[in-house]
C-alpha positions in Angstrom: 14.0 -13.2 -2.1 16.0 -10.2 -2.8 16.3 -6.8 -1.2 18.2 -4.2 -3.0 20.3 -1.5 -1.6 19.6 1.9 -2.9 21.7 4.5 -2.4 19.5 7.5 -1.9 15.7 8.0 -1.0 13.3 6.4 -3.5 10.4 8.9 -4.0 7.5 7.0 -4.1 1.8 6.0 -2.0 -3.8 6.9 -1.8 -8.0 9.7 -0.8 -9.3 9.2 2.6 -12.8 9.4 4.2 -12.0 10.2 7.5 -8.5 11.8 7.8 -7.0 13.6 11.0 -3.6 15.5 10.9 -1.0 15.7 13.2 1.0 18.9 13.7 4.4 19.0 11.1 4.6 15.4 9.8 3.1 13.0 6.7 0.4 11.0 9.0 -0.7 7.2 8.4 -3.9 5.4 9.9 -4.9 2.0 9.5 -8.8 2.5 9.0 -11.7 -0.1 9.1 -14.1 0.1 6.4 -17.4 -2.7 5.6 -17.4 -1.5 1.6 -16.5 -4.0 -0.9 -14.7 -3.8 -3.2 -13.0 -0.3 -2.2 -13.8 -0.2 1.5 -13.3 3.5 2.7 -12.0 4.3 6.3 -14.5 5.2 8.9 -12.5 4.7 12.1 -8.6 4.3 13.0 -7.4 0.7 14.5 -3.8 1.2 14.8 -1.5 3.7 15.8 1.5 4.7 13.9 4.5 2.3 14.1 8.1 4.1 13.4 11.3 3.0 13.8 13.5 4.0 16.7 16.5 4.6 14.2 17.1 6.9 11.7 15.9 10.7 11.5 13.2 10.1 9.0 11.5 7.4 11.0 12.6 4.3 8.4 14.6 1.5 9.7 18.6 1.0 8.5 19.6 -1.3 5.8 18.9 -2.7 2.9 15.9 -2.1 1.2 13.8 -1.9 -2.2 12.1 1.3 -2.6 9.2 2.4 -5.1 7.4 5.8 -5.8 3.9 5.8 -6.3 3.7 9.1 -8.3 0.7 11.3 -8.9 0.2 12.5 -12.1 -2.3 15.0 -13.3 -2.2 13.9 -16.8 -2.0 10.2 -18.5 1.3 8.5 -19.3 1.1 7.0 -23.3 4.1 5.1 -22.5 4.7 1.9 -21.8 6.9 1.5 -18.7 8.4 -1.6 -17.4 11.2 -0.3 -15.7 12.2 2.0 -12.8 11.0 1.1 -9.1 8.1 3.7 -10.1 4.4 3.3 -10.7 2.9 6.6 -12.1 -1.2 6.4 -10.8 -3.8 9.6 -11.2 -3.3 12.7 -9.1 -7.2 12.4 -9.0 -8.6 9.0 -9.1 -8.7 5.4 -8.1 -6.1 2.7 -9.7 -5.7 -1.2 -9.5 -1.6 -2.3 -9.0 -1.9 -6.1 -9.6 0.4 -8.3 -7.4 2.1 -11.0 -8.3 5.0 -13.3 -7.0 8.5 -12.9 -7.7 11.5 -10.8 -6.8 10.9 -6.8 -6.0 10.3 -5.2 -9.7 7.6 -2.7 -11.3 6.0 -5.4 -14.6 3.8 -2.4 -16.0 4.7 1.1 -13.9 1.5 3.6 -15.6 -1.4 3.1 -13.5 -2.6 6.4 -14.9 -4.2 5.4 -18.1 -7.2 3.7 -16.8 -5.4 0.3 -16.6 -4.1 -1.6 -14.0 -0.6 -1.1 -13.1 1.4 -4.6 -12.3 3.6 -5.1 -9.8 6.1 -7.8 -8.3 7.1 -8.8 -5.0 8.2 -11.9 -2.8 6.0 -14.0 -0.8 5.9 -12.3 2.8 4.5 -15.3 4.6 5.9 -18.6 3.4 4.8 -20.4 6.3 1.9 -19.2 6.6 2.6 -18.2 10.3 1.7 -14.9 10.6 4.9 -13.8 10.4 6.2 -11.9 7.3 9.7 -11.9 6.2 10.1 -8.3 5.5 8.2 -4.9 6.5 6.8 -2.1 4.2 7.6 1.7 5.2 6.2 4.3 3.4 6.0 8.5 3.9 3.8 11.4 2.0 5.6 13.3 -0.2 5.1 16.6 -2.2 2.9 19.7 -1.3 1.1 19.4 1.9 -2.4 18.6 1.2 -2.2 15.4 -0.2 -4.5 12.3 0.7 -4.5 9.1 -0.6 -5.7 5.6 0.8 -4.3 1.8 -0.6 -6.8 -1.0 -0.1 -5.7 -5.0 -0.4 -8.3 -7.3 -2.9 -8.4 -10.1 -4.3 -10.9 -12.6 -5.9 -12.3 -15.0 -3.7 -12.5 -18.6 -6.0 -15.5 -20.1 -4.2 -17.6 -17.1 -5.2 -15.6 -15.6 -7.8 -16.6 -12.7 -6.1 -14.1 -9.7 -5.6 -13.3 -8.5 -1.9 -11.3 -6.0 -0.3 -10.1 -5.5 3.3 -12.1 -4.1 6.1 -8.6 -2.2 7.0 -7.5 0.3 4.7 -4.2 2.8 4.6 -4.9 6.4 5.0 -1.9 8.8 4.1 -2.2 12.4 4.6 0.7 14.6 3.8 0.5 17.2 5.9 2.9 20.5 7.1 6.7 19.7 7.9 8.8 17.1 8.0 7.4 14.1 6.3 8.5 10.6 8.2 8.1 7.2 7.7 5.9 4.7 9.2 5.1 1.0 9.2 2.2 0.0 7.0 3.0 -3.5 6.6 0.0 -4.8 7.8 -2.1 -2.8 5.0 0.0 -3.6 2.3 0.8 -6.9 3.0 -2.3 -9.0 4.1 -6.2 -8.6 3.5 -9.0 -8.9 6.5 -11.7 -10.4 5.6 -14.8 -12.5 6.4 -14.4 -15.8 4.3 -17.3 -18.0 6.0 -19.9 -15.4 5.9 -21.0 -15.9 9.9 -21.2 -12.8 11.1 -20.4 -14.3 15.2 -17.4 -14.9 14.2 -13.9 -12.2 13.3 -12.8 -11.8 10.1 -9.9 -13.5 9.4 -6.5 -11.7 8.4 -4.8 -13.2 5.3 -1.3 -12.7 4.4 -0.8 -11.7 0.0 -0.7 -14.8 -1.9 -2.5 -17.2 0.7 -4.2 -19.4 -1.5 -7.8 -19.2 0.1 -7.9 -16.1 -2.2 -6.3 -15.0 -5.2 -5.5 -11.9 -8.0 -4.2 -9.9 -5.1 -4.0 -6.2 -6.0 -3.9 -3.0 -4.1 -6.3 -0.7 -4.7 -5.0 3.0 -4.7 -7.5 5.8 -4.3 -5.5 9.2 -4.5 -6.9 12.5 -3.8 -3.6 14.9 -4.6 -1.2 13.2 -3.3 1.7 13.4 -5.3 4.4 11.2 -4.5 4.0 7.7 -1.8 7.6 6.6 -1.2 7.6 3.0 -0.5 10.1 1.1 1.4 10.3 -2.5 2.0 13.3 -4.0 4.2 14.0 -7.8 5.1 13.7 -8.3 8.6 
């Protein structure tokens, strides 16, 4: 795996059902949703996480950043470079995810097809325990929404699901900080034997009882997500 230092801040991440801002900073919820397959947030599970160094909330060190950008009009290009993905400023868009070192394959989402990107393997072991965490803040005019959903395509049933936790982003007045949305972007929650007395299971990206992981973005103004991810 490799984590790249960048020098400055990357500018980077999706619209929201149920939203609730708090006073002067970009706000994050982790929201449960029973929709398949783009779940919308109906209730908040999680608080915030931030980090207890740095101004902006983000953790020191290395890291690889990316900038979801909204866009209110379609890129014709093809891009397949940059650590940016340019999505709709209005609009839902698929990011494909595949594994490999941190790099953008196909960076216009805004077209009407999928974006691709690439990134390592967070759970090897298949412990629970990822090897690096994803940070990410609201950028742009305050205002902004946007919520990112993990899918995939479960093989027994070919059927496509999505998580019953989704990331709401909101960018609100102020200071925008970071927060830890690793969970959201890194594993998928969902209910693989059917049985409804029993919890949904939580499933790191890339375990093999699903597959074609992608995020689903859903952005309602939001015009820049800045993504970082840092090795633990």
């Amino acid at each position: 795996m490799i984590i790249k230092k960048q020098g400055g801040f990357a500018h980077i991440f999706i619209p929201a059902l149920v939203v609730v801002g708090l006073a002067s900073i970009g706000t994050f919820f982790i929201v449960s949703s029973n929709a398949n397959p783009a779940p919308k947030p109906v209730a908040e599970t999680t608080a915030p996480v931030t980090s207890p160094t740095g101004g902006n909330g983000a953790p020191n060190g290395a890291h690889y950043n990316l900038n979801i950008i909204g866009v209110p009009k379609a890129k014709t290009a093809t891009i397949t470079s940059g650590n940016r993905i340019f999505v709709p400023l209005e609009g839902t868009c698929r990011v494909n995810l595949s594994v490999g070192d941190f790099s953008v394959l196909d960076g216009n989402c805004s077209d009407g097809s999928a974006a691709a990107f690439q990134l390592p393997d967070p759970d090897v072991d298949g412990d629970g325990v990822t090897s690096y965490t994803v940070w990410a803040r609201p950028l742009g005019k305050p205002g902004g929404k946007a919520t990112a959903t993990t899918c995939a395509t479960d093989p027994t049933t070919t059927e496509q699901v999505c998580s019953i936790e989704s990331t709401a982003v909101v960018r609100t007045k102020g200071k925008s900080t970071f927060s830890d949305v690793s969970k959201g972007f890194l594993s998928v929650v969902v209910d693989l034997d059917g049985d409804p007395a029993t919890a949904p299971e939580r499933l790191s990206i890339f375990d093999d009882r699903l597959q074609d992981y992608f995020w689903n973005y859903d952005n309602n103004g939001l015009k820049n997500l800045q993504v970082r991810f840092y090795q633990k």
